[in-house]
C-alpha positions in Angstrom: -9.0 -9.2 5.4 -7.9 -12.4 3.3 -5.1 -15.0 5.3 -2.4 -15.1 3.5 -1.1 -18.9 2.5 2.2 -19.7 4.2 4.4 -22.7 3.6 3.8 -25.7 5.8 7.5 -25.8 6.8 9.1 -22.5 5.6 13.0 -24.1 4.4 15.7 -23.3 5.6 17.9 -21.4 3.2 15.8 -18.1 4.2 13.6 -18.5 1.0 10.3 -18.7 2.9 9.8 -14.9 2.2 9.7 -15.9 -1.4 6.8 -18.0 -0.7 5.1 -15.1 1.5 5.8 -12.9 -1.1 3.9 -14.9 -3.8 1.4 -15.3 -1.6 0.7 -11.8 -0.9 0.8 -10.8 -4.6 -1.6 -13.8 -5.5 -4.3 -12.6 -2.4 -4.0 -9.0 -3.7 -4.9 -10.1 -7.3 -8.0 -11.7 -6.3 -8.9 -8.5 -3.7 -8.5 -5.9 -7.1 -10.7 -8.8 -8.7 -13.1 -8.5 -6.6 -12.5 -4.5 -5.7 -13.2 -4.1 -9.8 -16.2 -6.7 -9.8 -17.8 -4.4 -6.6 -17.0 -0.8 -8.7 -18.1 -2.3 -12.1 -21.6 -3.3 -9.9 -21.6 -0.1 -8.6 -21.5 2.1 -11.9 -24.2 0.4 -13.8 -26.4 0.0 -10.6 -25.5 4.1 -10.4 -26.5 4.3 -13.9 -29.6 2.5 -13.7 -30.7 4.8 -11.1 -30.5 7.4 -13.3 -27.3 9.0 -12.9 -25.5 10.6 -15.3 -22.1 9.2 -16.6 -20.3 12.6 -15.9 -21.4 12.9 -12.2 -20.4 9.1 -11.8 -17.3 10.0 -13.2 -17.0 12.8 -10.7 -17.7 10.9 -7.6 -15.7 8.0 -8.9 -12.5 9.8 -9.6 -12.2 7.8 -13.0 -13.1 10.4 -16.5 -16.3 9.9 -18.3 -14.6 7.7 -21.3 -14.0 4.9 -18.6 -16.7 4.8 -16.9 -18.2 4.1 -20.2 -16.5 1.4 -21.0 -17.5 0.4 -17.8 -20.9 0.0 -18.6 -20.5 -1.5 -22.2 -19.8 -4.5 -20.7 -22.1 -6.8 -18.7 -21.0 -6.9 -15.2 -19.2 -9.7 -13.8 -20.7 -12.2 -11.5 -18.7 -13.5 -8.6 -17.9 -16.8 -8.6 -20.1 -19.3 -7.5 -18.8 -21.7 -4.7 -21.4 -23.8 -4.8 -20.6 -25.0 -8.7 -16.7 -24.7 -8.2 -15.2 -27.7 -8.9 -12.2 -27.7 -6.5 -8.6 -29.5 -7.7 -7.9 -33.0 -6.6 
């Protein structure tokens, strides 16, 4: 479960929620990143096991057309920390 960022002092007009509230959205855009990363990964190791793109669909909820869109692209690696190159 990602931490989210808080404020180092929160101020004192009550406008630290604001701050929580960024924060929150900001950590749930990287976990659907990576949630989409893990199902793209999924589908085309799914598909290269020899399933078909209609039971995929089926046990994936999404219809056939996505799923193959899905798998015209190359999947996504995650991010590698050990090239990053962090902010100064």
């Amino acid at each position: 479960m990602p931490s989210f960022p808080t404020p180092a002092v929160p101020p004192a007009d009550g406008t630290g929620d604001l701050e929580t509230a960024a924060a929150a959205v900001t950590a749930a855009q990287q976990a659907l990143q990576r949630a989409r990363r893990d199902l793209s990964a999924a589908i085309h190791a799914a598909r290269h096991a020899g399933q078909s793109v209609s039971r995929i669909a089926a046990r994936t909820g999404l219809d056939p057309v996505t799923v193959r869109n899905i798998l015209a692209v190359t999947p996504a690696k995650p991010p590698d920390s050990s090239t990053s190159v962090l902010p100064r």
